[in-house]
C-alpha positions as CSV (number, residue, x, y, z in Angstrom):
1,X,-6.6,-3.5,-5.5
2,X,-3.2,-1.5,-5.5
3,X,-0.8,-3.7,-2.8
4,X,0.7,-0.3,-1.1
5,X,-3.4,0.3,-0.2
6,X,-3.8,-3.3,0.7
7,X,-1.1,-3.4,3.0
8,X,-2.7,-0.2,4.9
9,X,-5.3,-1.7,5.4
10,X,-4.4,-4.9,6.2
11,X,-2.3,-3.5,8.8
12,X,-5.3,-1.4,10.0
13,X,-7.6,-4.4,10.6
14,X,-4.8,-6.7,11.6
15,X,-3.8,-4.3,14.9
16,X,-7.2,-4.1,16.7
17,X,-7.5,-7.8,15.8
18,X,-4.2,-8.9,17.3
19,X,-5.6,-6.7,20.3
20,X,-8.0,-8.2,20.8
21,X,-6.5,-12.1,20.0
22,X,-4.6,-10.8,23.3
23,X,-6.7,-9.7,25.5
24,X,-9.4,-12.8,24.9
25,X,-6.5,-15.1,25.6
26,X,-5.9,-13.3,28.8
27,X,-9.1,-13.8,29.9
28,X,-9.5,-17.6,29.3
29,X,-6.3,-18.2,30.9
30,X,-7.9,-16.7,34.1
31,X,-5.2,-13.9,34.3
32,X,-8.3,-11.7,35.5
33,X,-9.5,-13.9,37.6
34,X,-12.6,-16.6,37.0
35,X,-15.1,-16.7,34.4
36,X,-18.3,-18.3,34.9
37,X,-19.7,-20.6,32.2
38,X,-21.7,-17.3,30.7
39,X,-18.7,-15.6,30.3
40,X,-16.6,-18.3,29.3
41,X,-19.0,-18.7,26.7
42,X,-19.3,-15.0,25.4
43,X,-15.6,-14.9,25.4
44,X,-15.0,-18.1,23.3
45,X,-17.5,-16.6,20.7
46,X,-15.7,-13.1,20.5
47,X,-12.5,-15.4,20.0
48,X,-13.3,-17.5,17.1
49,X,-15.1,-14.4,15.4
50,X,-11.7,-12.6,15.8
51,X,-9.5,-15.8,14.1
52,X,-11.9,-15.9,11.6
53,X,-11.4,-12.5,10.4
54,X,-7.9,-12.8,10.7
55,X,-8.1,-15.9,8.2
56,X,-10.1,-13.5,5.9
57,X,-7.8,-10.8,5.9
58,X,-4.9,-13.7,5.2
59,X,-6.9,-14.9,2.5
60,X,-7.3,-11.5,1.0
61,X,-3.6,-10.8,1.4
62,X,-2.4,-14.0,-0.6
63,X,-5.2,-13.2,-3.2
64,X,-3.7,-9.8,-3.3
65,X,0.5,-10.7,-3.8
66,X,-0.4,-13.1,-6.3
């Protein structure tokens, strides 16, 4: 893949993803007030399934500038 179309993209995906990062840690820090245990829960899930695309994109890039 040509690096000058990796990085768009990379930086495409990576923005909504850092977003997001933010605004899930904002609301398991209880800046919005208290989750229940549902919440918690749903929240914890949308968290991991963000760092893990982060690791793939990270992966990809170091794949990439090799």
């Amino acid at each position: 893949m040509d690096k000058d179309l990796y990085s768009y993209i990379s930086h495409e995906l990576r923005n909504p993803l850092a977003g997001t990062k933010l605004l899930t840690e904002m609301l398991l820090n209880g800046s919005t007030g208290e989750l229940n245990e549902t919440q918690r829960k749903m929240i914890e899930d949308i968290e991991k399934s963000n760092e893990k695309m982060i690791e793939i994109i990270a992966s990809l890039s170091e794949r990439v500038t090799r």
